[in-house]
C-alpha positions in Angstrom: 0.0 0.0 0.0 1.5 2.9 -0.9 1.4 6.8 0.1 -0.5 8.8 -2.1 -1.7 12.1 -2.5 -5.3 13.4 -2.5 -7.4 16.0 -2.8 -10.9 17.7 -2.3 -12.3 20.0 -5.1 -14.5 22.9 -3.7 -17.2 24.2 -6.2 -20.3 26.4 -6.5 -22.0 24.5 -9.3 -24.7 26.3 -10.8 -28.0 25.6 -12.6 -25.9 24.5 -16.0 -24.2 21.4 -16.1 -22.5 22.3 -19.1 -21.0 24.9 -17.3 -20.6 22.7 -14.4 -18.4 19.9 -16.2 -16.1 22.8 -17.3 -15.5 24.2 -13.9 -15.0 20.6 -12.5 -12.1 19.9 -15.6 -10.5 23.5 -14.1 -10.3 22.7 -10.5 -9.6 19.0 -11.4 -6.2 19.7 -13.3 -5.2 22.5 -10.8 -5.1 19.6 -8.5 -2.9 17.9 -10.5 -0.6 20.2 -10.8 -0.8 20.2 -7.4 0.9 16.0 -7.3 -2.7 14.3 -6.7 -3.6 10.8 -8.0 -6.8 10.8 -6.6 -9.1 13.8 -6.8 -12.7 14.3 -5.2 -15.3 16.6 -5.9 -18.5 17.4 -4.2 -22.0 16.4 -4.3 -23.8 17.3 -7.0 -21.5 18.8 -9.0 -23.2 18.2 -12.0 -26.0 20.9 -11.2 -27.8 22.1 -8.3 -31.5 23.1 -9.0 -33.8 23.4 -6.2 -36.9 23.1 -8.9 -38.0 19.5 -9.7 -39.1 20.5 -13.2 -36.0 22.2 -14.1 -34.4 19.4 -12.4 -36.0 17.0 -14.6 -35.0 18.8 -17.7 -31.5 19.1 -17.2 -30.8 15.7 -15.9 -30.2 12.6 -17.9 -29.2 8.9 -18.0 -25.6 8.4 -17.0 -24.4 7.2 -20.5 -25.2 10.7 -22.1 -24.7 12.6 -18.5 -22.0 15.6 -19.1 -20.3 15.3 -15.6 -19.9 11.6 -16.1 -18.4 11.5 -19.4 -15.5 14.6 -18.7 -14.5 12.5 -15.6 -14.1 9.6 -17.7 -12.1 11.6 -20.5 -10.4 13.3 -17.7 -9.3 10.4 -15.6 -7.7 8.7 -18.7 -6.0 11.7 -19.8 -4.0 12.7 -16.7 -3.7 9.1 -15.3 -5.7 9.7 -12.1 -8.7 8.1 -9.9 -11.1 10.8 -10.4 -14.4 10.5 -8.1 -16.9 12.2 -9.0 -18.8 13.1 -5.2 -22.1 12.9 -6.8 -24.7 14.3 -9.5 -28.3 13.8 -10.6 -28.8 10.6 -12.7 -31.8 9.5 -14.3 -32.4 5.5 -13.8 -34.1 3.5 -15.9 -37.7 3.3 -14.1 -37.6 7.4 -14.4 -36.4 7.8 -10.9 -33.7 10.2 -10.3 -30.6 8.8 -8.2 -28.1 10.9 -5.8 -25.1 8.7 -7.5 -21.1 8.8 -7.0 -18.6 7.5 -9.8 -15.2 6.3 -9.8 -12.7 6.6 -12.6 -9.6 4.7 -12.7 -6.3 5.6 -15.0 -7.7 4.1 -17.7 -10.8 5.7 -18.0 -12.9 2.6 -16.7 -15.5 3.0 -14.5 -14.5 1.0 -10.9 -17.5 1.8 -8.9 -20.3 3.8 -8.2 -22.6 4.9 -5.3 -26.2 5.8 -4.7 -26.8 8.0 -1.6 -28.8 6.4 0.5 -30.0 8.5 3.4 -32.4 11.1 2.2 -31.7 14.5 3.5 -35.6 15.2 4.9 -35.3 18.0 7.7 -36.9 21.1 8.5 -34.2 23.9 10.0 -34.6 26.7 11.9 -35.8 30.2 10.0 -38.4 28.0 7.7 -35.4 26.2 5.7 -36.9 22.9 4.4 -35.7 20.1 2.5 -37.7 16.6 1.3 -34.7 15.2 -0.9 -37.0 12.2 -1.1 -39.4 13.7 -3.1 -37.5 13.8 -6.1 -34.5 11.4 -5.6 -34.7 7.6 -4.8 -32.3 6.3 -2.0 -29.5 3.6 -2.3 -29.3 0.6 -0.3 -26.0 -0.6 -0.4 -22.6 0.6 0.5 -19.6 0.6 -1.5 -15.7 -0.1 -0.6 -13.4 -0.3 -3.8 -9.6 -0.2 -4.1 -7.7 3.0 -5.2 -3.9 1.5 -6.0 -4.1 -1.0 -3.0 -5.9 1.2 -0.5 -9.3 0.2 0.9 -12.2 3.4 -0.2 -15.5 3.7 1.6 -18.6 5.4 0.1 -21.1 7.9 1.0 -22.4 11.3 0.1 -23.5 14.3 2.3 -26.3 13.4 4.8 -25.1 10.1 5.2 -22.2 11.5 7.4 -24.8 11.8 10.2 -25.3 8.0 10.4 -22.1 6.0 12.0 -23.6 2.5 11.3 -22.6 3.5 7.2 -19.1 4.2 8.0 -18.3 1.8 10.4 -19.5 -1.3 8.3 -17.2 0.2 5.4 -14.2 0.3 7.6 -15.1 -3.4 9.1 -15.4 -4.5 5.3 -11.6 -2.7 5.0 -11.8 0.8 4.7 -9.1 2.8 5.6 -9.8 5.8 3.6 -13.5 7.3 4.2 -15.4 9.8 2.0 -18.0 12.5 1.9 -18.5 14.6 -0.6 -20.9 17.0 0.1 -23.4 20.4 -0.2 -23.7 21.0 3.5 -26.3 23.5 4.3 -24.6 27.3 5.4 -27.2 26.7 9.0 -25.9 23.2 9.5 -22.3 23.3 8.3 -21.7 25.6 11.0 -22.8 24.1 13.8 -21.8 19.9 12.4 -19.4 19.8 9.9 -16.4 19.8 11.4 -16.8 17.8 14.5 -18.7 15.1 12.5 -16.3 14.6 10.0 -13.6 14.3 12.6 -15.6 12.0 15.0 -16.0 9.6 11.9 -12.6 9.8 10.9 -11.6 9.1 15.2 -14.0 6.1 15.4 -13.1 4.4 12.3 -9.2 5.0 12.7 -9.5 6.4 9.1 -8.8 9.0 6.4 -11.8 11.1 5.7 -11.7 13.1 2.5 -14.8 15.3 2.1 -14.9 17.3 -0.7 -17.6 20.2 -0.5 -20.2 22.9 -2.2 -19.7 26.2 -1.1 -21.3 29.4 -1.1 -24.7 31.3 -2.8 -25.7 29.1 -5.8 -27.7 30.0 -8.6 -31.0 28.6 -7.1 -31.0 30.2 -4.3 -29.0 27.6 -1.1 -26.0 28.6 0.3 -23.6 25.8 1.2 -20.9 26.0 3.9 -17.6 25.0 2.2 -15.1 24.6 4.1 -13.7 20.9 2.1 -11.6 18.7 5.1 -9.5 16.2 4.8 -8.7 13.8 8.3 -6.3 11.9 9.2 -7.3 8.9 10.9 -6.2 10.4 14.7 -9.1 13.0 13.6 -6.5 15.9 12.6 -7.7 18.2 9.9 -4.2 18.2 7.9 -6.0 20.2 4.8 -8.6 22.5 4.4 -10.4 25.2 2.5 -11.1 27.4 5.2 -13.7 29.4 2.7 -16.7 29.0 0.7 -15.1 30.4 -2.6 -13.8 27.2 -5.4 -10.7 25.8 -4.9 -8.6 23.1 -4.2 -6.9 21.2 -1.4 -4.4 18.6 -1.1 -3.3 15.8 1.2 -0.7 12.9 1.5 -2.7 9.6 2.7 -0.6 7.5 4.2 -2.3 4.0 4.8 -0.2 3.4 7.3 -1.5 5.9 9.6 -4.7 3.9 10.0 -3.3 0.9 10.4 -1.2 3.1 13.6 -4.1 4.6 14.4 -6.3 1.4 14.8 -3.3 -0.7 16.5 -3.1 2.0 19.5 -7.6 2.6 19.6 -8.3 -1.3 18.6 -12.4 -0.7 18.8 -13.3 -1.9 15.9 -11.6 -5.2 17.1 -13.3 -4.3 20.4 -16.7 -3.6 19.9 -19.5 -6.1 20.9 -22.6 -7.6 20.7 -25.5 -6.1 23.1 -29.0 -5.6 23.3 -31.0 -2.5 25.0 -33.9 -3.0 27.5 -36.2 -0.1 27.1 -38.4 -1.4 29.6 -40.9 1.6 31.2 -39.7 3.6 33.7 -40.7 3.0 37.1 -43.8 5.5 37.8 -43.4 7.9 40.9 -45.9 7.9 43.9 -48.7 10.2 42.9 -47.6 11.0 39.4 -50.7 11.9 36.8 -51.8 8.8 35.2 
């Protein structure tokens, strides 16, 4: 396994995934430039459109789908793994799916991911989101290689459920990631310390590539791409909401360190919960 370096694309992708693609093939050969064999970039970075119609007009099966085919063209061309965090796919049974790609070297497609916890939540100051009206959730979690290193999968909302990343470093993991479009409200108050407590239970790299800033339809993202080591120090970030890039040696070794001195995933056990009524105090209201 051998040390490699990474990095996290930050974008602002509009309505236009024309214009989208374009502004990925920028940011992705800056980071080249910048020594990376692996590059990440956010969710949805094919478009971000807030109105299903629209939405349904612009997106399209993943054969003809603009972000899907630069990656492709790009990975060949500068001999990288080039995951693409996520972007709007239309299935076959009409259904849109929230769905990560990985590029090898060659150009071939090694894997690819369908989010599968549906960001449903109503915020503070009347922000609302029902991603589950318009996209259909995954069921299955992805680990692939990347040059003899162990990649988990997952995409944005997912980061708030631990069962996800834990299976994927049981099945191997040593490298987690989560690409993402992190609301402004709840960037501020999660991102940070979630990514790092996921990176700290896991013993593992977390690479989260991220949307960021006031986007054509209207959301503001937070930004601020991370990347963790496995002892859950940030050791590159974009400290911003404005495009860019950032870049990271993994070091596979590091997990393995990290796991070998906090052993819990050897640790952990099998329990069950009683959640048996509480006794009722004398004179309490029935």
């Amino acid at each position: 396994m051998s040390v490699f370096k990474a990095a996290a694309v930050q974008m602002r992708s509009g309505t236009s995934p024309e214009r989208n693609a374009a502004d990925m093939e920028k940011l992705v050969r800056e980071a080249v430039q910048q020594g990376a064999t692996y590059v990440q970039t956010p969710e949805m970075t094919g478009a971000l459109i807030r109105d299903k119609q629209a939405g349904a007009a612009a997106f399209t099966s993943q054969d003809k789908d603009v972000v899907v085919l630069t990656a492709r063209k790009l990975a060949q061309e500068l001999g990288i793994f080039l995951h693409v965090g996520s972007t709007a796919i239309l299935r076959a049974d009409g259904k849109l799916a929230n769905r990560a790609f990985l590029f090898a070297p060659d150009g071939a497609m090694i894997a690819n991911y369908d989010k599968i916890h549906m960001f449903d939540v109503d915020l503070d100051n009347g922000e609302s989101w029902r991603e589950s009206a318009s996209y259909e959730p995954g069921t299955e979690g992805v680990v692939t290689d990347v040059n003899g290193v162990k990649l988990g999968f997952a995409v944005c909302y997912d980061l708030r459920f631990p069962q996800l990343f834990r299976a994927e470093a049981l099945a191997g993991a040593q490298v987690l990631s989560v690409p993402a479009a992190f609301t402004r409200q709840t960037g501020e108050a999660h991102w940070h310390v979630l990514l790092r407590a996921r990176a700290i239970e896991n013993g593992a790299y977390l690479i989260a590539a991220a949307q960021g800033g006031l986007h054509e339809d209207g959301r503001e993202t937070y930004g601020h791409s991370l990347i963790v080591d496995p002892w859950g120090r940030i050791i590159a970030e974009a400290a911003h909401d404005e495009p860019g890039v950032i870049v990271a040696e993994i070091d596979p070794a590091q997990s393995a360190a990290a796991r070998r001195k906090i052993p819990n995933l050897k640790n952990a056990r099998d329990f069950t919960v009683n959640a048996g009524e509480a006794p009722r105090l004398r004179g309490a209201a029935s």
